[in-house]
C-alpha positions as CSV (number, residue, x, y, z in Angstrom):
1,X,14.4,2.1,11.7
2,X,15.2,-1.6,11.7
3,X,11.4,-2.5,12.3
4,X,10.0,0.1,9.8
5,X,12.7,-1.9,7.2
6,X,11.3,-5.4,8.3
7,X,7.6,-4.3,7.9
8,X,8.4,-3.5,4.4
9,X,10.0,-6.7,4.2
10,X,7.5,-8.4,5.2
11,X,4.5,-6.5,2.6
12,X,6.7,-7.2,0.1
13,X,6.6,-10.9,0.8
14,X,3.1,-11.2,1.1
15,X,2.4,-9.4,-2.3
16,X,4.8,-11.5,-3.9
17,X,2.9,-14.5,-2.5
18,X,-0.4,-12.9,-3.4
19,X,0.5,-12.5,-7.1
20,X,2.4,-16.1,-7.5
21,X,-1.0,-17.3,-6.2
22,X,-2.9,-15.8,-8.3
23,X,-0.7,-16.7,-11.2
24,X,-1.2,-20.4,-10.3
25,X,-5.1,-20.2,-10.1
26,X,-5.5,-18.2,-13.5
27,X,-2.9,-21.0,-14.8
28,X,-5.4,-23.8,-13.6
29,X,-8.6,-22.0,-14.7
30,X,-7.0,-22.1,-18.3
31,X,-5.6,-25.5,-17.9
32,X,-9.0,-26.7,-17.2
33,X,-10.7,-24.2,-20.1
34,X,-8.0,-25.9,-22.6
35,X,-9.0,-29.6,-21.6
36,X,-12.7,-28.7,-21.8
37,X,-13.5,-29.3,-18.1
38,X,-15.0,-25.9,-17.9
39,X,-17.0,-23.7,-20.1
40,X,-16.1,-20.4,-21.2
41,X,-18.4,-18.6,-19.2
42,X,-17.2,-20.3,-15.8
43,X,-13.7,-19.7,-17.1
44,X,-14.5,-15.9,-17.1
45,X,-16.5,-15.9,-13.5
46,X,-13.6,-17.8,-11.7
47,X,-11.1,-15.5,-13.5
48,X,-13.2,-12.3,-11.8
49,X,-13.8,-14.3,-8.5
50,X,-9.7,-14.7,-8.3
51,X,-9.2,-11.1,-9.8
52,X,-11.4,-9.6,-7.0
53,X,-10.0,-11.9,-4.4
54,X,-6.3,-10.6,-4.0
């Protein structure tokens, strides 16, 4: 029982990781859209690319 509890545990973790990363790289993406380092269009691919990713 132990186990199945640290298994959990340990999923939750990684999701949690998972989405604070993906926070952070759709936070740079706009960073970089708002300073006009990318266009809109890559803005939108990178933001798919990420979405898909986790």
């Amino acid at each position: 029982m132990k186990e199945d509890d640290k298994k959990e545990k340990i999923l939750t973790q990684l999701e949690i990781e998972n989405i604070l990363d993906e926070t952070i790289n759709l936070s740079i993406i706009s960073k970089l859209l708002n300073l006009n380092l990318i266009t809109e269009t890559q803005f939108y691919i990178l933001k798919e690319k990420i979405k898909n990713f986790y």
